[in-house]
KETILO-621540 format. One record per atom (N, C-alpha, C): residue in three letters; x, y, z. Coordinates in pm, whole numbers, plus 50000, padded with zeros to 5 digits. Layout:
N
alaXYZ
...
END
This chain:
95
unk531250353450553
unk530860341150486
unk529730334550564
unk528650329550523
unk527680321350586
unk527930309150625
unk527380304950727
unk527130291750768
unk526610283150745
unk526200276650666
unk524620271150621
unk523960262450738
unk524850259250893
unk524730248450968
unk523420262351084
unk523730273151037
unk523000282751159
unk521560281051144
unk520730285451256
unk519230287051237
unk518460296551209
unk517560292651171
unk516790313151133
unk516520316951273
unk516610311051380
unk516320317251539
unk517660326451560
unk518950322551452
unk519830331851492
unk519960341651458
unk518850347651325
unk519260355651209
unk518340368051238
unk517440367651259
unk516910384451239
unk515250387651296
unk514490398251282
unk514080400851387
unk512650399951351
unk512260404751235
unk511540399251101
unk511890382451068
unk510610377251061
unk510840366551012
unk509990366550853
unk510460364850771
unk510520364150644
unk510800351150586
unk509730345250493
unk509360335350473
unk509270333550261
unk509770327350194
unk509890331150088
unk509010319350022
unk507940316249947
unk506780307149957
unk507360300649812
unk508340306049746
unk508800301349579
unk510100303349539
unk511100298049578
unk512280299649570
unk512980292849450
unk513700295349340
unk514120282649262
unk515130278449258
unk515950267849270
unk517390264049265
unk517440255049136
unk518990256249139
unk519150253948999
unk520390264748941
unk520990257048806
unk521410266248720
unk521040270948650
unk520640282848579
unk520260286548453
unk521460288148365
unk520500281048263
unk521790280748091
unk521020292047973
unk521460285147874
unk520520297147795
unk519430289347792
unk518080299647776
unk516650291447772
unk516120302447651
unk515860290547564
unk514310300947468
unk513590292047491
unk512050294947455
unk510780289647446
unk510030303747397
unk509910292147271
unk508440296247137
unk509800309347093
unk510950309947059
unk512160313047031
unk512440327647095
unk512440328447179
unk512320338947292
unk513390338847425
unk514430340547445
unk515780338747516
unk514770344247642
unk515080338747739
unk514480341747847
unk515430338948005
unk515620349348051
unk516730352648180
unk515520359748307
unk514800347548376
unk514190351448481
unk514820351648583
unk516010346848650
unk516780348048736
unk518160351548681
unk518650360148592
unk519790370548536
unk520490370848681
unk521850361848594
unk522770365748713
unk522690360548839
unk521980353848858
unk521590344449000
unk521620329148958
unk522350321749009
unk522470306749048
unk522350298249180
unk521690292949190
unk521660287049346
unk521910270649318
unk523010266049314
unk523630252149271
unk524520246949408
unk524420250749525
unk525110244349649
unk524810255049759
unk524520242849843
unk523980248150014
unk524650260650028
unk526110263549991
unk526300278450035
unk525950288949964
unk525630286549793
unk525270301649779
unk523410300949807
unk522780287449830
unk521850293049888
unk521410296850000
unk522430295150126
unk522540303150247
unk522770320050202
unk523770318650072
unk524120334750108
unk523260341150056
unk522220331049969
unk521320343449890
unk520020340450015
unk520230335950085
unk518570336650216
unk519200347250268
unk520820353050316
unk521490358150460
unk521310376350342
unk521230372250241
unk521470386050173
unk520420390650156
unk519040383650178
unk518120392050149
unk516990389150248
unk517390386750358
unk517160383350527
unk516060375050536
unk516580362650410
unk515190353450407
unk515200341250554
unk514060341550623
unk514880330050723
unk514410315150673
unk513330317050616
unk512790303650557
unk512180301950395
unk512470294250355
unk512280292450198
unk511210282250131
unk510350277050033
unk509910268449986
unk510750268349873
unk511760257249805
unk512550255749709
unk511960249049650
unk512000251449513
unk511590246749379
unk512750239849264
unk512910232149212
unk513560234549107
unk513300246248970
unk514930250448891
unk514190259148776
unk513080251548665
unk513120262448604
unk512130259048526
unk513130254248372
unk512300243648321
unk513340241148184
unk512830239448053
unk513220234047920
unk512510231947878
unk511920221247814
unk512620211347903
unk512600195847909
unk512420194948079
unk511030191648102
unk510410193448269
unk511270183548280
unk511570170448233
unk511970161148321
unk513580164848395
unk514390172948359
unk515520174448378
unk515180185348497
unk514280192348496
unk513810196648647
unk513700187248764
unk513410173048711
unk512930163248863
unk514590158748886
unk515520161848843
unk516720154948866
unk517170165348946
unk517250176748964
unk517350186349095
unk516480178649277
unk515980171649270
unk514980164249373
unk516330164249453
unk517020155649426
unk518290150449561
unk519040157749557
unk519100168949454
unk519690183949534
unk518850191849656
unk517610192349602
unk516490195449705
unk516830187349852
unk516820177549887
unk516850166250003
unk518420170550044
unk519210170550016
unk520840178550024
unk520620183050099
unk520030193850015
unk520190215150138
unk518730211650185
unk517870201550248
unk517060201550334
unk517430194250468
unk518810185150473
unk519350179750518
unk520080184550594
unk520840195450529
unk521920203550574
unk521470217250640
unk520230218250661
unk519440232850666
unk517840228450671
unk517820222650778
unk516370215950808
unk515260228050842
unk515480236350922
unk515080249051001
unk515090256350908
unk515440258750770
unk515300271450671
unk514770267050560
unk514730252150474
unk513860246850393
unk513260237250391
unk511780244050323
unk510670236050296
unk510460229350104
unk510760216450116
unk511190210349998
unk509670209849941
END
């Protein structure tokens, strides 16, 4: 199980840096009526599964985004999720 409190100085040997990360849930999405699954199967909705998805794919540092929607404004309400897991994980994201 991950830690989310650890540092990327503890994690690996490669440092790997991920410049577009998105958090968020995905629901169903069409646009222009077109069902669209860019992150299939992936959710990043709390500090731990986004530790486990940095520790699983030996990311040590991230730029997090919110998803994409199709009402932008319901993207800016992810913000104080953003500030959360930047809080909790200062050393691994860049908000």
């Amino acid at each position: 199980m991950s830690n989310a409190t650890h540092s990327m100085e503890d994690n690996f040997a490669l440092k790997i840096f991920d410049a577009h990360l998105h958090v968020g849930k995905w629901g169903d999405i069409s646009i222009q009526g077109r069902k669209i699954e860019p992150l299939k199967n992936r959710t990043i909705d709390s500090v731990t599964s986004l530790c486990t998805f940095l520790d699983k794919h030996h990311i040590n540092c991230a730029v997090i985004v919110p998803i994409y929607t199709p009402k932008q404004e319901e993207a800016f309400l992810l913000n104080e999720f953003i500030l959360k897991i930047k809080k909790k994980m200062p050393d691994r994201i860049v908000p």
